[in-house]
C-alpha positions as CSV (number, residue, x, y, z in Angstrom):
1,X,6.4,19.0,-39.4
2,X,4.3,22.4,-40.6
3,X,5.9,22.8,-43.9
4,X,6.7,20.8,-47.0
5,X,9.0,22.8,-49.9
6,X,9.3,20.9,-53.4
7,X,11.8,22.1,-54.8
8,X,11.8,22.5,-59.0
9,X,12.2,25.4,-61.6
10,X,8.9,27.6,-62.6
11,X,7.5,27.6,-66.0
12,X,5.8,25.2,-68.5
13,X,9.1,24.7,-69.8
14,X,10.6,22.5,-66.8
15,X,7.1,21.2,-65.8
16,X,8.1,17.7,-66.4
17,X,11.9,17.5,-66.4
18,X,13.8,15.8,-63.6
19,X,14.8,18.7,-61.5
20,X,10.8,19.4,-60.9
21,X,10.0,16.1,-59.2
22,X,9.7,18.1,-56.2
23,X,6.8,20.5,-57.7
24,X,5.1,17.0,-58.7
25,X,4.8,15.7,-55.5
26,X,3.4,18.7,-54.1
27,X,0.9,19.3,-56.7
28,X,0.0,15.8,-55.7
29,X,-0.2,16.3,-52.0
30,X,-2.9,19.4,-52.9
31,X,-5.1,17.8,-55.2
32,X,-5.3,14.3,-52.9
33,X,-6.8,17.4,-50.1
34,X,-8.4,19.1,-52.8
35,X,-6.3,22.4,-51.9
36,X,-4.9,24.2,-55.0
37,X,-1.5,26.2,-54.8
38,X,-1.8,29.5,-54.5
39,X,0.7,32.8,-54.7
40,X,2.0,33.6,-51.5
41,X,3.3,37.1,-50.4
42,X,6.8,35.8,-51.2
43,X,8.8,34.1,-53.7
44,X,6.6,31.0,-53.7
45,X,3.2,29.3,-54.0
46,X,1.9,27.5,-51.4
47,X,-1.6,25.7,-50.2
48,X,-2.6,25.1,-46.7
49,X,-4.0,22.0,-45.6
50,X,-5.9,22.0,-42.4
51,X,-5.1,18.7,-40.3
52,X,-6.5,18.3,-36.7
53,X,-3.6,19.5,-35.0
54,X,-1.8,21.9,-37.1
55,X,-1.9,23.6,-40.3
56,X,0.2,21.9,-43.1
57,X,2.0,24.0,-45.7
58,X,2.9,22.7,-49.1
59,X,5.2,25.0,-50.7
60,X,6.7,25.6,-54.4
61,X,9.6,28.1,-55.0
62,X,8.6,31.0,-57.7
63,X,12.6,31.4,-57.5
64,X,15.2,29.3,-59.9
65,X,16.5,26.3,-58.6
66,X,19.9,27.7,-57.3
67,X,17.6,30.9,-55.3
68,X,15.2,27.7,-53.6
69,X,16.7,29.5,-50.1
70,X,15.2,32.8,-50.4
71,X,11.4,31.6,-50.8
72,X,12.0,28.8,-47.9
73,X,13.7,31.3,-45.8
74,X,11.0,33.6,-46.2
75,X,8.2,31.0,-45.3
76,X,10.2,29.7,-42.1
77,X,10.1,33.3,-41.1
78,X,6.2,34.4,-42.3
79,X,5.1,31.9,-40.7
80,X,7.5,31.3,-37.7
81,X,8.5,27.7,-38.5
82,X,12.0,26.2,-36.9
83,X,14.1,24.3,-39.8
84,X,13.2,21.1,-38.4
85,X,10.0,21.4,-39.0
86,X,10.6,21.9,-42.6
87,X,10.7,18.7,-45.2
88,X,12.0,19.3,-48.4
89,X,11.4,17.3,-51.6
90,X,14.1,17.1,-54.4
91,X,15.8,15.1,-57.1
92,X,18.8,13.2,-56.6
93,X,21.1,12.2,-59.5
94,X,23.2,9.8,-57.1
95,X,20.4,7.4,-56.8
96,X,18.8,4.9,-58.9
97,X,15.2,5.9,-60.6
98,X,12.3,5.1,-58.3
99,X,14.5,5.1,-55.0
100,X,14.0,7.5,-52.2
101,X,16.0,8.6,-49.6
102,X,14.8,10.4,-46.1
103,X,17.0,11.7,-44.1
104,X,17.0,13.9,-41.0
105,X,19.7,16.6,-41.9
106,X,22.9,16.3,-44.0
107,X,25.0,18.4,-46.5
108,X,23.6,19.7,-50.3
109,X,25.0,16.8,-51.4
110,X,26.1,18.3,-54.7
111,X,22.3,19.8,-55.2
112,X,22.5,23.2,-55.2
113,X,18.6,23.8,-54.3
114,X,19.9,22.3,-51.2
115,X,22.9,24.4,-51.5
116,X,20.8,27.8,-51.7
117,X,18.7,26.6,-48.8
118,X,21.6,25.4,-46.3
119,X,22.9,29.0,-47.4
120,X,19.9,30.8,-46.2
121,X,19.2,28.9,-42.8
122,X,22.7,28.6,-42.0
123,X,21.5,25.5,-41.1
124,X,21.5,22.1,-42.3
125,X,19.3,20.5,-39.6
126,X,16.2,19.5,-41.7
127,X,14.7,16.6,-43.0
128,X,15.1,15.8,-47.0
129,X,13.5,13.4,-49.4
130,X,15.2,12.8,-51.8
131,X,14.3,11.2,-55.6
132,X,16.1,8.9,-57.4
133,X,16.9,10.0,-61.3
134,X,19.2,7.9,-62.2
135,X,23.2,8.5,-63.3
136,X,23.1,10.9,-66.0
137,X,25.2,9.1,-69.1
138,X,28.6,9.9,-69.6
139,X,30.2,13.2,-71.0
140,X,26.5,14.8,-70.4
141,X,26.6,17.8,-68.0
142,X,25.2,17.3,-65.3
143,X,23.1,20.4,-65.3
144,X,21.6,19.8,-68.8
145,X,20.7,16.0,-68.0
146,X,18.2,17.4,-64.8
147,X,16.1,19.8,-67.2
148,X,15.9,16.8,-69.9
149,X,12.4,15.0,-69.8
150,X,11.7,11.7,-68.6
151,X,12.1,9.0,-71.4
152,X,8.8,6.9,-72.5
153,X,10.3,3.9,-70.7
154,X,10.9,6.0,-67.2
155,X,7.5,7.2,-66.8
156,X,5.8,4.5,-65.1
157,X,8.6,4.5,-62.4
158,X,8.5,8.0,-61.8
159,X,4.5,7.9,-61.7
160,X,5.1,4.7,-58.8
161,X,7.9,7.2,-57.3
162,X,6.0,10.2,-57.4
163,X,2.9,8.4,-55.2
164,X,5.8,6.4,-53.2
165,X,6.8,10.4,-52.1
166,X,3.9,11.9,-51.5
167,X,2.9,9.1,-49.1
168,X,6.7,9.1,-47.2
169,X,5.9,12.6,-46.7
170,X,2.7,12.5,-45.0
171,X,3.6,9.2,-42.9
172,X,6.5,11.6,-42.1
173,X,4.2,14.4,-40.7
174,X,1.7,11.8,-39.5
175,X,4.3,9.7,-37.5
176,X,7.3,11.5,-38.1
177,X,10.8,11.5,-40.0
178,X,12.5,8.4,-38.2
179,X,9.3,6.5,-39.0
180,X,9.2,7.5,-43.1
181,X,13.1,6.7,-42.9
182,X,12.2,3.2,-41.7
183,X,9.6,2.3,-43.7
184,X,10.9,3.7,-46.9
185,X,14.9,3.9,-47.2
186,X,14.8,0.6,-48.6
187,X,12.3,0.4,-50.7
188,X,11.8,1.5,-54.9
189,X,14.6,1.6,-57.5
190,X,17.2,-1.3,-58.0
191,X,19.7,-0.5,-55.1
């Protein structure tokens, strides 16, 4: 694993709404190694996190949502990275808040940063975590309930989910995916 894409939307606007879970867990991953994102020459910011092997990328689309591809695309290609070495971070309407959900490759699942991505790579083998926000309530779009705000009585669960993520991911570079799956499939949120 060399690179880890949150995915989210830019702007102060969507700085806290559930579709940026992604961008919070990588702003987390940089300040616990003291790195701070920076622009890259593409569509993104990243920071680079020297570990004793390898360098680690953590990565933020500049792009909308629904564009996610083009910046992970780009930073496969700048800095020669095979799609399964790529982890990326996202929200997840279909499960409960506070759950997450590795897995090693799989379809878009209705997310269409995913979508974008898959798109780009022409390739769906690559590891996703993926973050519970709950069933948005009925006759809501969809697509209006992922760039609400957390309620009050959410935020302590997506804090705990938040920190929950950012250590999956790095057991998954540390020790790999299978080994993140194991350990956190089945734990957080009510199902």
């Amino acid at each position: 694993m060399r690179i880890i894409v949150g995915l989210g939307n830019p702007g102060r606007k969507y700085q806290k709404t559930r579709h940026n879970l992604g961008f919070q867990v990588i702003d987390l991953l940089a300040k616990k190694h003291k790195q701070k994102p920076k622009r890259g020459r593409g569509k993104y910011e990243y920071a680079k996190v020297p570990l004793s092997d390898r360098v680690l990328y953590l990565v933020k689309p500049t792009t909308f949502m629904n564009n996610s591809g083009v910046a992970v695309s780009d930073c496969l290609y700048r800095w020669d990275v095979k799609p399964e070495d790529l982890l990326v971070i996202c929200d997840d309407l279909s499960l409960t808040l506070g759950k997450i959900r590795i897995r090693i490759r799989g379809s878009d699942g209705g997310h269409n940063g995913l979508k974008s991505i898959i798109g780009q790579l022409d390739s769906s083998d690559f590891p996703r975590l993926r973050m519970g926000i709950g069933m948005n309530p009925l006759d809501y779009p969809a697509e209006e309930y992922v760039l609400e705000p957390f309620d009050k009585s959410e935020k302590k669960s997506v804090k705990e989910m938040i920190e929950m993520s950012a250590q999956a991911a790095e057991l998954a570079i540390s020790e790999g995916v299978e080994k993140a799956m194991n350990r956190y499939n089945h734990r957080g949120g009510e199902n």
